[in-house]
C-alpha positions, 0 to 999 in steps of 0.5 A, a space after each residue: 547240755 544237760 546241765 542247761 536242760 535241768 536249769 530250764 526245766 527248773 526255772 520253768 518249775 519255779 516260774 509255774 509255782 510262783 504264778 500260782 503262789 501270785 493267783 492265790 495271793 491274788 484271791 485271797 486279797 480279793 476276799 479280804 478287800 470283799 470282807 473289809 468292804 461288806 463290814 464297812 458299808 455294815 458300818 455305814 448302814 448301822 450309822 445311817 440307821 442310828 442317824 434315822 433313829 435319833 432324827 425320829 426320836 427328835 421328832 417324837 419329842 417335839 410331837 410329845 411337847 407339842 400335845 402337852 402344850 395342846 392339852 394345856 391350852 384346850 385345858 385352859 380354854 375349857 376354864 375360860 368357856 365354864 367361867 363365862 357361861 351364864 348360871 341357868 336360873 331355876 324357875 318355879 311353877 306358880 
């Protein structure tokens, strides 16, 4: 009797230590499943962001290339303006 007293007793030992080897597995997935998801929505964010940057970098150019186009053109019509306006004409006094 003594025997099966021993065994129970050594089987309740092991089934309490392997429930806490399982409970510590457990946690220790638990933050390695919540490192593995904060740097994969970091990457996520670093994405999103370089995205956003290069859309503002594509509108900026466009915003440059228009201004020079702009310049251009006023430059242009300020030739035009200064060709046509008439020659004032110094008059004397007599």
């Amino acid at each position: 009797m003594a025997k099966q007293r021993d065994w129970r007793k050594s089987a309740l030992t092991a089934a309490k230590k392997t429930k806490a080897a399982a409970v510590a597995a457990r946690r220790h997935a638990d933050k390695l499943m919540r490192e593995a998801r904060q740097r994969a929505e970091s990457a996520a964010r670093r994405r999103r962001l370089k995205k956003a940057l290069q859309a503002t970098a594509r509108v900026l150019v466009a915003a440059g290339k228009a201004a020079a186009v702009a310049a251009a053109t006023a430059a242009a019509v300020a030739g035009v303006r200064e060709a046509r306006k008439p020659k004032s004409r110094i008059r004397r006094r007599r």
